[in-house]
Backbone bond lengths (Angstrom), bond angles and torsions (degrees), N, CA, C in turn:
res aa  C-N    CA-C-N  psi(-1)  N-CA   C-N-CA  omega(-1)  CA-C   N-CA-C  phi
1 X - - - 1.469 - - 1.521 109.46 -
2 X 1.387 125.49 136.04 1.185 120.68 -169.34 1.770 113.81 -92.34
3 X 1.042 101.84 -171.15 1.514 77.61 -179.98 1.859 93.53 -159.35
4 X 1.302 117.44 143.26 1.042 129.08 -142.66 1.891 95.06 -147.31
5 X 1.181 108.14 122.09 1.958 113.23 166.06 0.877 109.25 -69.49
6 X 1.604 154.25 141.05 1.536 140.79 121.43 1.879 108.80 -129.59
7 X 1.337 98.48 -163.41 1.596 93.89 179.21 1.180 96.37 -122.47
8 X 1.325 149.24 122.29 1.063 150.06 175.48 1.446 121.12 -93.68
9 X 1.137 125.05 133.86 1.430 144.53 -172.89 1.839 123.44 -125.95
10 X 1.360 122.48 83.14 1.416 113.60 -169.58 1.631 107.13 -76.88
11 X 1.328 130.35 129.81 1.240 111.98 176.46 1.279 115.67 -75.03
12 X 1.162 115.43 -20.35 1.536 108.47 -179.35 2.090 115.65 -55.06
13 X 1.321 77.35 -57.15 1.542 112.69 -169.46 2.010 92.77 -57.16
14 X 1.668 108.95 -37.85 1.438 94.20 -173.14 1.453 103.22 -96.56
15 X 1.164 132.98 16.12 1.765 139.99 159.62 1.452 102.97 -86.00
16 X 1.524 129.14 -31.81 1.068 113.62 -162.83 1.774 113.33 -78.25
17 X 2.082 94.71 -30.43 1.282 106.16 -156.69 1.557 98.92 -82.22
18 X 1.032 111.55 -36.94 1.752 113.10 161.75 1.398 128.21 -32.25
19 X 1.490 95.69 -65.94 1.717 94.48 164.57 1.253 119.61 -31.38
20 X 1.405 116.07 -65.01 1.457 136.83 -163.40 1.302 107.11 -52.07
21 X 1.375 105.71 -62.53 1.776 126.12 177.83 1.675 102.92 -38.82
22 X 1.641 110.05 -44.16 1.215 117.07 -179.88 1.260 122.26 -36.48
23 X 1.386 84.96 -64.80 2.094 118.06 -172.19 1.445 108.52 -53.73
24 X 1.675 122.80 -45.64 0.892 140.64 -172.22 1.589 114.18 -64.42
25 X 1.397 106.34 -46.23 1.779 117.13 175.43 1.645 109.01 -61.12
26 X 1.231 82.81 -51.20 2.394 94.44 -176.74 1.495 88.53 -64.20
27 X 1.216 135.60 -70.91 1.729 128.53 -160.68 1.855 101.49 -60.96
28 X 1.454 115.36 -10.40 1.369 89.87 155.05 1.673 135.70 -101.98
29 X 1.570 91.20 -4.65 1.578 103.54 167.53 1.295 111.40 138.69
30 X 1.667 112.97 -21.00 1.659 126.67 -165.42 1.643 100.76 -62.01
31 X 1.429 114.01 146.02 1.250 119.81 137.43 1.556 135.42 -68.90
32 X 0.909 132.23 91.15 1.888 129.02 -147.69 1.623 87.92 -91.31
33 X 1.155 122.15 33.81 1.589 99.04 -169.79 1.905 84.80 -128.43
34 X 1.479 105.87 -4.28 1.647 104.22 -172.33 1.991 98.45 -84.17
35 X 0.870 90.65 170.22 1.523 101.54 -178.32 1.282 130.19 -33.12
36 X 1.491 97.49 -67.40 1.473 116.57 -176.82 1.716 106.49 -63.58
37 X 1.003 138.18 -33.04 1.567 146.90 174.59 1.637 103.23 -88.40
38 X 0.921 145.83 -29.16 1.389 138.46 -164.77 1.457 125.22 -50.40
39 X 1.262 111.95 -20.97 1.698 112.75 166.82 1.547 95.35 -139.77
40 X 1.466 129.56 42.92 1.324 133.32 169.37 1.625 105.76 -69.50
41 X 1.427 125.69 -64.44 1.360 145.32 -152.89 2.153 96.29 -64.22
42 X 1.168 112.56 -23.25 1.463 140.26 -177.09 1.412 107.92 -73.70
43 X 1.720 102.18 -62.73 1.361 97.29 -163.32 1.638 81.96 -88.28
44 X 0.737 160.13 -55.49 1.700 154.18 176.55 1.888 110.21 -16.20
45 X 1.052 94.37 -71.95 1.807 99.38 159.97 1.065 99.85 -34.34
46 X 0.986 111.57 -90.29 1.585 113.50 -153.99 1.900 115.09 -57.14
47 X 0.987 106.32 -28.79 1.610 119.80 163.89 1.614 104.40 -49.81
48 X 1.581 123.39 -79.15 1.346 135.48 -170.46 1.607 97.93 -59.76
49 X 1.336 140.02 -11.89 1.353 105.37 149.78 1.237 126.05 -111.14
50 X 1.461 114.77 7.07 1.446 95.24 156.31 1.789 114.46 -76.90
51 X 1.055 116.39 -45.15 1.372 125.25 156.51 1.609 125.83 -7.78
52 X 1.648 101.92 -38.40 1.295 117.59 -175.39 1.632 105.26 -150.28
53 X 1.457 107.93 57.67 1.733 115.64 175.88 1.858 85.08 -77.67
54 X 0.994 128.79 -47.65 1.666 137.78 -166.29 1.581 94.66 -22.03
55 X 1.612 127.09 -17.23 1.544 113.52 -145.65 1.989 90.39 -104.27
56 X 1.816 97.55 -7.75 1.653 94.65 -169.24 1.659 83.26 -122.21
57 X 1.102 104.13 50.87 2.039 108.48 177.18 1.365 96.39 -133.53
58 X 1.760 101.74 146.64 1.643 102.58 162.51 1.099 90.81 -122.52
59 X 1.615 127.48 132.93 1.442 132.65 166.06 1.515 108.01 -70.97
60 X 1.680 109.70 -50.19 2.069 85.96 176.35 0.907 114.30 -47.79
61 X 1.694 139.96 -52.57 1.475 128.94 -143.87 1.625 97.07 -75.61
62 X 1.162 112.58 -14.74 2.004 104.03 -172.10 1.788 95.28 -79.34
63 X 1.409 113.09 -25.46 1.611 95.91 -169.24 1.241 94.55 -102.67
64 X 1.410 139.36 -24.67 1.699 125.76 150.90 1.671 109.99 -45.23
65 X 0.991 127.53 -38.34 1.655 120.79 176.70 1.681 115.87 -63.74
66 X 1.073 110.28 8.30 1.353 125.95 179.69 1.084 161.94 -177.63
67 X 1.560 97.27 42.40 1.434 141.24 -159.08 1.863 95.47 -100.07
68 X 1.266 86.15 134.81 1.697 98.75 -178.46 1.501 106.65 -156.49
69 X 1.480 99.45 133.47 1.497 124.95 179.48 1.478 110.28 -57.43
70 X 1.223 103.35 119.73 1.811 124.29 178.66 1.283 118.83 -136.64
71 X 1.341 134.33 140.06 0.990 148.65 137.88 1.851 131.23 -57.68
72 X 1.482 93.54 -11.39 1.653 97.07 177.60 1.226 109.60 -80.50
73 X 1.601 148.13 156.53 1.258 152.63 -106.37 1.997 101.68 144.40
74 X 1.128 103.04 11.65 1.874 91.39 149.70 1.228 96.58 -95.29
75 X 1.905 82.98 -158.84 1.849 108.12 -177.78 1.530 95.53 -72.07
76 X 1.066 134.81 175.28 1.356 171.61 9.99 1.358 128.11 32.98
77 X 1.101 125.82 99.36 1.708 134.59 -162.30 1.486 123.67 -123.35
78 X 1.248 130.60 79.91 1.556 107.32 -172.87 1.584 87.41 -119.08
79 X 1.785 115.99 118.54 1.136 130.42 172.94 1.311 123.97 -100.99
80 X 1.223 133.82 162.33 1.437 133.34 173.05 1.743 116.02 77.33
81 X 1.140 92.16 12.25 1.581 108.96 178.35 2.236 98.84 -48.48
82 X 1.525 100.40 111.96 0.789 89.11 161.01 1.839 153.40 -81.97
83 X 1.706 132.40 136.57 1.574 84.14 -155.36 1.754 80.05 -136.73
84 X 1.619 95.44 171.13 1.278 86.36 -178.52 1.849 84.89 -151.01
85 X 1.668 102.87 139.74 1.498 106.69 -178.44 1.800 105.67 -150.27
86 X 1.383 103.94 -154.09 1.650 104.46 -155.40 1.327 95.95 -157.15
87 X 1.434 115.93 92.99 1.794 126.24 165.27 1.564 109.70 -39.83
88 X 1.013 101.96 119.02 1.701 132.88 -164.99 1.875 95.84 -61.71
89 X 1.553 97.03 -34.07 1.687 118.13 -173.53 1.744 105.36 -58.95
90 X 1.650 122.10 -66.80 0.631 138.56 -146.67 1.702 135.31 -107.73
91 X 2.055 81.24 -37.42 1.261 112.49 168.50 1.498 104.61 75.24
92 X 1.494 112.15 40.72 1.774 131.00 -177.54 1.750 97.66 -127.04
93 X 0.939 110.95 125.15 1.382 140.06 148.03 1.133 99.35 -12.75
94 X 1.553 126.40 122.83 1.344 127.83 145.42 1.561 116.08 -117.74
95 X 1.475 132.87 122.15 1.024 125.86 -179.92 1.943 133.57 -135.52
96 X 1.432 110.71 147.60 1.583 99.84 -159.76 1.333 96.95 -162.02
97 X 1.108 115.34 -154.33 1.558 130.06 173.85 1.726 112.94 -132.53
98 X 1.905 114.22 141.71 1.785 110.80 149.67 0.794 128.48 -98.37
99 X 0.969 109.24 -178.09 1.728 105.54 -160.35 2.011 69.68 -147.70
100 X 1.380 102.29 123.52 1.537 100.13 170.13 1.709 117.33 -136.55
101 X 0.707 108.66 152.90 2.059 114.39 -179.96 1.492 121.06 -166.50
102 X 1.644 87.64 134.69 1.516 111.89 173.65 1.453 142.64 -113.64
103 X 1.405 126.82 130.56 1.616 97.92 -164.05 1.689 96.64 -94.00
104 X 1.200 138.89 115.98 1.738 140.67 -172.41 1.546 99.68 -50.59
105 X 1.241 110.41 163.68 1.270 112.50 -173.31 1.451 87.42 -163.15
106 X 1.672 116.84 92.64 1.422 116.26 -166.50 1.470 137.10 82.44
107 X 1.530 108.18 -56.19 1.668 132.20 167.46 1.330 122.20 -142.18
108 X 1.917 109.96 135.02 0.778 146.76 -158.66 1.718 97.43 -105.55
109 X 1.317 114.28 148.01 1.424 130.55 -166.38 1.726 104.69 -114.83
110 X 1.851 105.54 129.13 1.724 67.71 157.40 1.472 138.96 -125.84
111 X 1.424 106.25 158.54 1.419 138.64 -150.81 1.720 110.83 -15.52
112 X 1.533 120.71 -38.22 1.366 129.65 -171.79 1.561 102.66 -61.89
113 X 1.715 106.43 -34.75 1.434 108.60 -170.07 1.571 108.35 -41.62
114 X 1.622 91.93 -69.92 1.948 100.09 -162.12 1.411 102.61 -34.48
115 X 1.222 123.31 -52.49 1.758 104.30 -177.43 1.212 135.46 -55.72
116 X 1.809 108.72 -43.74 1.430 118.06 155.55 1.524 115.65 -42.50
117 X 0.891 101.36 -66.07 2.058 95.04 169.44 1.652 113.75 -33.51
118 X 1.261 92.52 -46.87 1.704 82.35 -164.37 1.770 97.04 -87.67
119 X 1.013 133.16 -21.25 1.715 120.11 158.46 0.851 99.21 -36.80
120 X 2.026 116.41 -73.33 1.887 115.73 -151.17 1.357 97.76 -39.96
121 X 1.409 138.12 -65.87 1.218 140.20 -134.78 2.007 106.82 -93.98
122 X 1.319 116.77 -25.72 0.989 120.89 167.20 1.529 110.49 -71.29
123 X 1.423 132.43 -46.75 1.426 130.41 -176.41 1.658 107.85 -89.74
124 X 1.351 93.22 69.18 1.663 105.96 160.88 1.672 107.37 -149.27
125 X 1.412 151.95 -167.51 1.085 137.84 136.70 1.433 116.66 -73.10
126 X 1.751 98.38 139.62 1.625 100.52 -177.11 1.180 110.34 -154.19
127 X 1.371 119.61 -174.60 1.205 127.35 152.43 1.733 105.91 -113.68
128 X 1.648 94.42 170.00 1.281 97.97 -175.34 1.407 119.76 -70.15
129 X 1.244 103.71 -28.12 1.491 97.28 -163.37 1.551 108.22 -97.83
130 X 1.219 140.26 2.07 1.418 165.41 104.77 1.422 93.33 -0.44
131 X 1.426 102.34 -87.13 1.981 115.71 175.37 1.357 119.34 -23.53
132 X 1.195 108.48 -54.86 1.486 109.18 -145.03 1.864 89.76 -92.55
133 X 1.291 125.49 -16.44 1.571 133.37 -177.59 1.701 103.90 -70.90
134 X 1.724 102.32 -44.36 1.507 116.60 -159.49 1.557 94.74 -81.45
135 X 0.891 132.40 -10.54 1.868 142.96 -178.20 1.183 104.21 -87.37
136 X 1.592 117.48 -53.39 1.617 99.52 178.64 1.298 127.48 -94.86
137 X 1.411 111.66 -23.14 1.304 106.69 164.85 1.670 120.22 -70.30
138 X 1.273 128.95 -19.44 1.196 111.48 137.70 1.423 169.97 -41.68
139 X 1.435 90.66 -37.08 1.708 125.29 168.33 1.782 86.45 -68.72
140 X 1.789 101.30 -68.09 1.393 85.95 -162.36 1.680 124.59 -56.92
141 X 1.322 118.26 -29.06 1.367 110.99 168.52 1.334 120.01 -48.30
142 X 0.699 110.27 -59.95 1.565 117.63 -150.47 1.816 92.45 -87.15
143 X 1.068 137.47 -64.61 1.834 131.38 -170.81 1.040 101.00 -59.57
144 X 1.798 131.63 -39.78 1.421 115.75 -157.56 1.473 119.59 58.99
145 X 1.180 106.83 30.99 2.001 112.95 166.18 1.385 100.01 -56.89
146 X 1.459 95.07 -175.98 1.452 129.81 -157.90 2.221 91.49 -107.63
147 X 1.266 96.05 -35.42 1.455 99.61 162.21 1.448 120.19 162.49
148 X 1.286 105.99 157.43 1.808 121.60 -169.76 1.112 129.12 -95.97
149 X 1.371 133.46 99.73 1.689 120.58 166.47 0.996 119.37 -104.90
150 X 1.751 122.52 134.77 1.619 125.44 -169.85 1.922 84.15 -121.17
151 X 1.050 122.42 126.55 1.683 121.37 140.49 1.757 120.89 -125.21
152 X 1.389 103.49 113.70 1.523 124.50 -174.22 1.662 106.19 -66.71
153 X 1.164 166.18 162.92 1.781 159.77 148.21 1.558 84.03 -135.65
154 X 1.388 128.37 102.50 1.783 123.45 168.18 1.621 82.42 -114.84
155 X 1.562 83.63 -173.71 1.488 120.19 173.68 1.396 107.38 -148.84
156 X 1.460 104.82 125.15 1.544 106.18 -179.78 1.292 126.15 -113.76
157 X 1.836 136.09 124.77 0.983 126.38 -128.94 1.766 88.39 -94.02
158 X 1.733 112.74 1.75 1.907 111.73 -165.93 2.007 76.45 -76.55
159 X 1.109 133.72 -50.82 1.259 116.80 -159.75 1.977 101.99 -88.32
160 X 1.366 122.77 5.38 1.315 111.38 174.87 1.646 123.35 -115.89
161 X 1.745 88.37 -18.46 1.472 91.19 -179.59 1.105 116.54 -112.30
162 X 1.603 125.56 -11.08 1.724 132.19 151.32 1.873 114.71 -124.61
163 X 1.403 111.07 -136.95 1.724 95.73 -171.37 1.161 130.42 30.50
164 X 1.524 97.76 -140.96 1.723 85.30 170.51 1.720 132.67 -47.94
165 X 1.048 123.20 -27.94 1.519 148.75 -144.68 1.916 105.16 4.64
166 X 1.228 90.55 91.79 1.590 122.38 165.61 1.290 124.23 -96.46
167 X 1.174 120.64 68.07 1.695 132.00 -168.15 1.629 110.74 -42.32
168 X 1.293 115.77 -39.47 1.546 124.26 168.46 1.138 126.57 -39.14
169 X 1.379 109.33 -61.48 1.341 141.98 -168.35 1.780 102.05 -32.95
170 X 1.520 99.36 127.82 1.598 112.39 177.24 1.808 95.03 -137.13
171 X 2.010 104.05 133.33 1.171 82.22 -169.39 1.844 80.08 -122.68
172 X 1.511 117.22 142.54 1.418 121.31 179.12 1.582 103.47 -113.61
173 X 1.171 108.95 147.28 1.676 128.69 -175.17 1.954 85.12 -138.26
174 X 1.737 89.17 153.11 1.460 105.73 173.40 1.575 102.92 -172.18
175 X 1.591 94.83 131.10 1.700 106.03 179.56 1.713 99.18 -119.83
176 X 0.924 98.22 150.88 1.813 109.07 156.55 1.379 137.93 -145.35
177 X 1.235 145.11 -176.81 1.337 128.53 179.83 1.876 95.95 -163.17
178 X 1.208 113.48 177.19 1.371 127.28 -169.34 1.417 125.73 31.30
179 X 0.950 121.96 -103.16 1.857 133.17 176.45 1.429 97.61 -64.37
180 X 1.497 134.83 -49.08 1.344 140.44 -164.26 1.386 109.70 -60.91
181 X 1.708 109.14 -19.33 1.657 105.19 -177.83 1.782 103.39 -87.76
182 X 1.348 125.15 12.95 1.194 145.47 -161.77 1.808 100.23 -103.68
183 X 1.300 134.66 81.30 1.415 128.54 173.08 1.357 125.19 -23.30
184 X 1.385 114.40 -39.78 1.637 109.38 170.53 1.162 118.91 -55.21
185 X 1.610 121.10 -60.24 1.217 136.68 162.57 1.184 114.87 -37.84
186 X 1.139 141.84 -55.82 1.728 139.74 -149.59 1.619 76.96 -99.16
187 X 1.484 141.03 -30.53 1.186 99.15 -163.70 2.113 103.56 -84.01
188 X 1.051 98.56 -24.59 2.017 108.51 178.24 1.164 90.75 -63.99
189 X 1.644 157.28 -31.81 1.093 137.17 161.45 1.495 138.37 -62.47
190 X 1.182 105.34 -47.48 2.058 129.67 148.11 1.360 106.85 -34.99
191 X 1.716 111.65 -60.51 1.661 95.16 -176.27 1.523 123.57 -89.44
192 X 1.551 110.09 -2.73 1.362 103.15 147.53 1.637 142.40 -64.72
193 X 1.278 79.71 -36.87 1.778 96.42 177.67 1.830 99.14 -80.07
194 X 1.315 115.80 -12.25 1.856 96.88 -170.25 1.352 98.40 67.13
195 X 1.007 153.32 69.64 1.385 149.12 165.50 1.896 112.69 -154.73
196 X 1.714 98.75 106.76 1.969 79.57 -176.94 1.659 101.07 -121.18
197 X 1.648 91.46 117.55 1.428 96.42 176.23 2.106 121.29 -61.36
198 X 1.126 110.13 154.59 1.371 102.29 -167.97 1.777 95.85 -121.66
């Protein structure tokens, strides 16, 4: 299956969310008909699905589009992956960087993929630790490595910009599988990434 980028826009789907957006502005008091709001409820639609294209994405077929036969068998490292997503809770922005790695086992991926993966799964509503599960068990499906490390570091604006609101606050998630459940391994991955779980 090939696999192809675009931004997708359903009109149906962005008439419906408009309305809503509508309802939502008036039930907080706004006049949406004054200037500054007048095509707000519009571009809002259309915002919340790009926000969440992840739901018309397949992450295997992007790393099947670019899977190639190797003999290499280290780590695999692409860190600082930037990501940006939307607490399923709150419907607030949570945002950070992964840090992801694979040991090949036959075939090698390429490099643009791992991030595309972590869009699909970041541009849906989630939680983090949801995220960081759906990242490696993906890789691991589909490559069949030797093993997977995902570590998430976000900041979420439901605990900075209401609740508690702790502006500091960094929250880290980390999964692994094969060699990675191996301390040597997970720890040469940790000190690549600069990141020490506690």
């Amino acid at each position: 299956m090939a696999y192809s980028k675009k931004d997708y826009y359903d009109d149906v789907v962005t008439e419906q969310l408009q309305s809503h957006f509508s309802e939502i502005l008036t039930g907080l008091g706004e006049d949406i008909t004054r200037e500054g709001l007048e095509k707000t409820p519009h571009r809002a639609a259309k915002s919340m699905q790009f926000l969440t294209q992840g739901y018309t994405q397949d992450a295997a077929s992007i790393l099947r589009s670019a899977m190639f036969k190797e003999n290499y068998s280290e780590m695999v490292l692409v860190k600082n992956i930037e990501l940006y997503s939307m607490c399923e809770h709150h419907i607030l922005p949570f945002f950070g960087k992964a840090h992801v790695a694979y040991i090949p086992n036959g075939y090698i991926v390429g490099l643009s993929k791992i991030p595309r993966v972590v869009d699909v799964f970041a541009r849906r509503l989630q939680v983090q630790e949801r995220l960081t599960l759906e990242i490696r068990d993906t890789i691991q499906e589909v490559l069949k490595p030797l093993g997977v490390a995902v570590v998430i570091e976000a900041c979420h604006l439901c605990m900075m910009m209401r609740g508690i609101q702790k502006q500091n606050s960094v929250t880290t998630t980390s999964a692994f599988t094969g060699q990675f459940k191996h301390v040597e391994t997970r720890e040469e991955f940790l000190r690549l990434v600069g990141t020490t779980l506690r």
